[in-house]
C-alpha positions as CSV (number, residue, x, y, z in Angstrom):
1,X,91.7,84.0,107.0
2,X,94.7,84.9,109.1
3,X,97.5,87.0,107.8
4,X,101.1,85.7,107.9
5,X,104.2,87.2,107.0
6,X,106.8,84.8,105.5
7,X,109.9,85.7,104.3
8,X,114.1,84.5,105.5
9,X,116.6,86.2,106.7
10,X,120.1,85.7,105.7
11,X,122.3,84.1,108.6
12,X,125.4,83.0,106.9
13,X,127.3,80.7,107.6
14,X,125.7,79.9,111.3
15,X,122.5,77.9,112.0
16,X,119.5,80.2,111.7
17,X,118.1,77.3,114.4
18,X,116.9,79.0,117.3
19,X,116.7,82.7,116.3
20,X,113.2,84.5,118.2
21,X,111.0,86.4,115.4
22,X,108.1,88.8,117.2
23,X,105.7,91.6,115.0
24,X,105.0,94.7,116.3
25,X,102.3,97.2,114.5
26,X,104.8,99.8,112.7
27,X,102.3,102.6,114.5
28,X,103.9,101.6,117.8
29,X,107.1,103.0,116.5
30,X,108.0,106.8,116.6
31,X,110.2,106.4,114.2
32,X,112.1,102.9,112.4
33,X,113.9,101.6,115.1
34,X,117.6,100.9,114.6
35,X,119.8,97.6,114.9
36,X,119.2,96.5,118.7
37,X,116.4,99.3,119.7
38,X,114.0,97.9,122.4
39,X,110.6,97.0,121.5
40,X,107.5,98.7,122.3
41,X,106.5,96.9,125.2
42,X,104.8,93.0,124.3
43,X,104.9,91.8,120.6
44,X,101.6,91.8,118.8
45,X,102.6,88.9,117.4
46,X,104.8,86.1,118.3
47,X,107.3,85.4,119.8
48,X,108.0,82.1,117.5
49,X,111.0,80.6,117.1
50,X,113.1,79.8,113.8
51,X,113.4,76.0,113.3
52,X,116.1,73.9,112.2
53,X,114.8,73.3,108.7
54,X,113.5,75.9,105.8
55,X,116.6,77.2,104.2
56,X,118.5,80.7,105.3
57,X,116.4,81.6,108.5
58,X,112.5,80.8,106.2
59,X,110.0,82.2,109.0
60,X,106.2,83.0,109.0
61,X,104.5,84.4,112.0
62,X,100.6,85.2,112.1
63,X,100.2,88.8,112.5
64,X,96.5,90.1,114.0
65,X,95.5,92.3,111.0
66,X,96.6,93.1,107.6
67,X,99.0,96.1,108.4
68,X,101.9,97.5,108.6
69,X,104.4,95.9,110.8
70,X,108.5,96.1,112.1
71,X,109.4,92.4,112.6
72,X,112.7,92.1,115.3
73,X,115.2,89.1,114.5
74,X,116.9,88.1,117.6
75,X,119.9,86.4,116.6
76,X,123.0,86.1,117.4
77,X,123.0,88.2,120.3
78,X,121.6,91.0,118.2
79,X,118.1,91.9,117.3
80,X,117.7,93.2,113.0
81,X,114.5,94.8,112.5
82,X,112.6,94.7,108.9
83,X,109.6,96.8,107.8
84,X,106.6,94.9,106.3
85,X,104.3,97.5,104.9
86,X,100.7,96.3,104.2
87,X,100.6,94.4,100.8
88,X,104.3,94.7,100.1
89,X,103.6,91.2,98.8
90,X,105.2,89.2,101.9
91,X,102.0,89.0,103.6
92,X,100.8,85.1,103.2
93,X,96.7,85.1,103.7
94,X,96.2,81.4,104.9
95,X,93.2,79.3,106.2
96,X,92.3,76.2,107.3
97,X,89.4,73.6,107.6
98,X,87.6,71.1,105.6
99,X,86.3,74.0,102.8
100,X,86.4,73.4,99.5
101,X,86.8,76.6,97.3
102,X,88.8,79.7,97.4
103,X,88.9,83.1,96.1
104,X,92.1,84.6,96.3
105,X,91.9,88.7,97.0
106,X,95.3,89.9,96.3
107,X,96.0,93.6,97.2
108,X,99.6,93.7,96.0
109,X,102.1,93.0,92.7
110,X,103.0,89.7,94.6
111,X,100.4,88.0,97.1
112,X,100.5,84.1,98.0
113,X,97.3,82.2,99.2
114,X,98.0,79.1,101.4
115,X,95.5,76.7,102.8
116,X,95.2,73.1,104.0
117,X,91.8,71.1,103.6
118,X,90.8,68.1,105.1
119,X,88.0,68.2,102.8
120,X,87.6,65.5,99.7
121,X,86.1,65.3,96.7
122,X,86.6,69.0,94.5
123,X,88.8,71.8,95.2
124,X,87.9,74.6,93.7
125,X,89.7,78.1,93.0
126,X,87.4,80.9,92.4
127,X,88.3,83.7,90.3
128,X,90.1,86.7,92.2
129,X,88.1,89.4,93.1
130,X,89.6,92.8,93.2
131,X,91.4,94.9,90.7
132,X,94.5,93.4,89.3
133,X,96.8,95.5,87.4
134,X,98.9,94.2,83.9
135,X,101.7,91.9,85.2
136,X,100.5,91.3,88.8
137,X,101.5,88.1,90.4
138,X,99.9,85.7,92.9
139,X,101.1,82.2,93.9
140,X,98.5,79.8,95.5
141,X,99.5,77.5,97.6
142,X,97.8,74.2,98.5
143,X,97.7,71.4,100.6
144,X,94.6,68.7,101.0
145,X,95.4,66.5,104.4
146,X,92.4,64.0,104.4
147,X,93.2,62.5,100.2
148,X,94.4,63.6,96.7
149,X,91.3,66.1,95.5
150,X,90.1,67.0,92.1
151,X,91.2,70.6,91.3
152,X,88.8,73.0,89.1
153,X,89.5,76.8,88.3
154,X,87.5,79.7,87.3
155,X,87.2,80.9,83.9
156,X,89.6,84.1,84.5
157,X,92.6,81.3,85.3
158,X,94.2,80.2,81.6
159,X,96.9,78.1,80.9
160,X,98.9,77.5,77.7
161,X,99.4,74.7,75.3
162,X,102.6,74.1,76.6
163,X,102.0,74.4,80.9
164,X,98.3,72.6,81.9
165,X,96.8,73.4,85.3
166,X,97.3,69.9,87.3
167,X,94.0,67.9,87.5
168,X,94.4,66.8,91.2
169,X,96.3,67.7,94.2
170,X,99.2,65.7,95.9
171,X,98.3,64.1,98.8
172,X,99.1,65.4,102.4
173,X,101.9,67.4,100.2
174,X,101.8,71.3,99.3
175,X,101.4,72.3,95.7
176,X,102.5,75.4,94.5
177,X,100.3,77.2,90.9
178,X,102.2,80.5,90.2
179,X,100.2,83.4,88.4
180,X,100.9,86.3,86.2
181,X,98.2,88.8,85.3
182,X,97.3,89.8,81.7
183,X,95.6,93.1,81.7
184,X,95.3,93.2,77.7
185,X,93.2,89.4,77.7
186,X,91.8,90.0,81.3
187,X,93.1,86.4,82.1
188,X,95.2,85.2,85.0
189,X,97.8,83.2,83.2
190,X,99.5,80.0,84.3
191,X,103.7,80.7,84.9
192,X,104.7,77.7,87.2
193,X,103.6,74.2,88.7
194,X,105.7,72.4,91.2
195,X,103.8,69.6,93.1
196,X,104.6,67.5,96.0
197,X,106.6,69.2,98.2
C-alpha cells in the first residue's frame, strides 16, 4: 500500500484547474517555510497537477513513506505551503490489484482506506488491527472495476437497526462505509453509507 495525501485547497472564485501540487519530507525543512519560500531542491513527490474537476482545488499525491511532509501549492503565481504531519488523518493508504480482503490499520482519529479490485466474487473487510481509541474514525473507501462483488465484514464492524452494511458493491463506482469507534462495546460502528459515486 502506497500512502497518499488528499485534501483541497480553497481557490475562490478562480479555477483551481491547473495549480502544481509537489511533497517534500518536512525533515528537508530547517524551519516551516513561508508563503513563496523555495523548495529544497527536487520534490519527493510529485509534481501532479490539479485537474479541472473535484471541487475547491480536491488533490491527492502519493508520497514515498508514511511521514511527515510540507506540500507547496503553486497557484496563482504564488506557491502556499501546508504541513501534513504523519497520521494527522489526511494521509489516504490506498492499493490496488485483483485482492480480495482488507485490513484497515489506522494510526490516527481520522484514517481513510481506498482500493480498487479487479477481483470478483467476495470482498471482504478484515477487522482493524491496531489500537483504536473511544470515538476514532476511519472511512473505507471502495471500488471493484472487473463486476458488482459480495461485501462481508469482520465481527468487530456493527451496524444498527436503523443503517445496514450494503450487501454488494456498485460496479466500476466508489463506495464510501464511514466508521466511528466504540471503546465501551469494542465495536467499530456503522455512521454513513453513500454508494455509487
Amino acid at each position: 500500500m502506497s500512502p497518499i495525501i488528499s485534501d483541497y485547497f480553497n481557490a475562490g472564485s478562480q479555477s483551481p484547474a491547473g495549480a502544481i501540487v509537489s511533497a517534500y519530507l518536512a525533515t528537508r525543512f530547517g524551519s516551516p517555510p513561508a508563503q513563496n519560500a523555495s523548495p529544497p531542491g527536487s520534490a519527493d513527490a510529485g509534481p501532479v497537477t490539479v485537474p479541472t474537476y473535484g471541487g475547491p482545488g480536491a488533490f491527492e499525491i502519493t508520497v514515498p513513506t508514511v511521514d511527515n511532509y510540507y506540500v507547496g501549492i503553486t497557484f496563482s503565481g504564488n506557491t502556499y505551503w501546508k504541513y501534513y504531519p504523519a497520521g494527522s488523518g489526511t494521509v489516504v493508504t490506498a492499493s490496488s490489484g485483483a485482492t480480495s480482503s482488507l485490513t484497515p490499520a489506522p494510526r490516527s482519529t481520522s484514517d481513510m482506506f481506498s482500493l480498487i479490485t479487479s477481483a470478483t466474487g467476495t470482498f471482504t473487510f478484515n477487522n482493524p488491527s491496531g489500537t483504536p481509541i473511544d470515538g476514532q474514525k476511519l472511512t473505507l473507501r471502495f471500488k471493484s472495476t472487473a463486476a458488482s462483488m459480495t461485501y462481508a465484514f469482520g465481527t468487530l464492524y456493527r451496524a444498527s437497526t436503523g443503517l445496514s452494511f450494503p450487501a454488494t458493491s456498485s460496479n466500476d463506482h466508489w463506495d464510501y462505509i464511514g466508521l466511528g469507534y466504540n471503546g465501551v462495546d469494542t465495536k467499530w460502528d456503522l455512521l454513513a453509507v453513500i454508494q455509487g459515486f
